[in-house]
N, C-alpha and C positions, 0 to 999 in steps of 0.2 A: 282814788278808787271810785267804780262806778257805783251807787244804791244796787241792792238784790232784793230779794221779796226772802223771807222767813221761806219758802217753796224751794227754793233753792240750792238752803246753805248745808252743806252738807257736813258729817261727820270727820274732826279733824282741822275744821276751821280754825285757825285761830281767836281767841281772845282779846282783847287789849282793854286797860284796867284806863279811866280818864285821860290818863296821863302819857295814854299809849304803850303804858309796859305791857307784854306780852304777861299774861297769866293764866293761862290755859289753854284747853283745845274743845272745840265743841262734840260733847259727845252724842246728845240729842236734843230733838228739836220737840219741843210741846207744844202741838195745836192742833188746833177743829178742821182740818181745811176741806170739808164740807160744809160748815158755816163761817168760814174764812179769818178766823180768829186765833191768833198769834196767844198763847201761853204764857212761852218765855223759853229758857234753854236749860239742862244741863249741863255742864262744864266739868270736863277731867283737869285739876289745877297743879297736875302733873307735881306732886311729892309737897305742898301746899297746902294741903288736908283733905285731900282726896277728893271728889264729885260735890256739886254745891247749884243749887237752884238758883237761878238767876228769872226773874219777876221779870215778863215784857216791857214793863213801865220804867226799868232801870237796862234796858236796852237803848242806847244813843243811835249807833248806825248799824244798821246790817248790808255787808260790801262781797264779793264775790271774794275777796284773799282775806275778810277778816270783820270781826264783829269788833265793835268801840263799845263800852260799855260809858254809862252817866255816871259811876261811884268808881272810888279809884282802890287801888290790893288793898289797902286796909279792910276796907267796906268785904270788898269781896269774902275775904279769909271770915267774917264775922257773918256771912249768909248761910242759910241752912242747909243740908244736904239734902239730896231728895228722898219723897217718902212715895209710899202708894198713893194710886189714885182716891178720891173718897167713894164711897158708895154712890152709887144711882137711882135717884128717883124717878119712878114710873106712875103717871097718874093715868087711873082709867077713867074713862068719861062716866062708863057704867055704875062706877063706885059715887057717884054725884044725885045728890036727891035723895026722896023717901024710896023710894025703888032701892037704890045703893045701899042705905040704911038697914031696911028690911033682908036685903041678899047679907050682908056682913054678919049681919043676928041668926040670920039661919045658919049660915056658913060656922058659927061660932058652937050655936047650939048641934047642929048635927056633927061635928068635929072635924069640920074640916079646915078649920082655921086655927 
């Protein structure tokens, strides 16, 4: 099977645990790809324990007919399911310095923080 790019692999993909067992199907893919950085996948483990996070770093190949994974159905069945995204931090430049300081204190005392 040829290499694919994470850009690629679409929903339905197959799984394969080390050992090349089939253990799922890809259900989505997690990445930046505005900053070009690969996540990791989702997996439906099809009756298995239902959807399960899979960490880019325990990603072996990713192939047009099928993803290989580095840990084998043990490992898998023992990985978490997926949860929400975490929150997002936002840094304003504005809020930096005595300037930023002074706005936060006003902001606080006049209520609007």
């Amino acid at each position: 099977m040829e290499p694919a790019s994470y850009l690629t692999l679409r929903e339905g993909t197959p799984v394969l645990a080390s050992n090349g067992e089939q253990i799922g199907v890809v259900e989505h893919v997690l990445a930046d790809t505005e900053a070009d950085i690969f996540d990791g996948i989702v997996i439906d483990t099809r009756g298995r324990g239902g959807h399960r996070f899979v960490d880019a770093p325990e990603v072996d190949r990713i192939a047009e007919r099928a993803v290989t994974l580095k840990i084998d159905a043990a490992a898998v069945a023992k990985l978490p399911p997926p949860t929400g995204n975490p929150p997002e931090m936002k840094v304003d430049p504005a809020d930096s310095g005595r300037r930023g300081v002074l706005r936060r204190a006003w902001d606080r005392l006049s209520g609007r923080y």
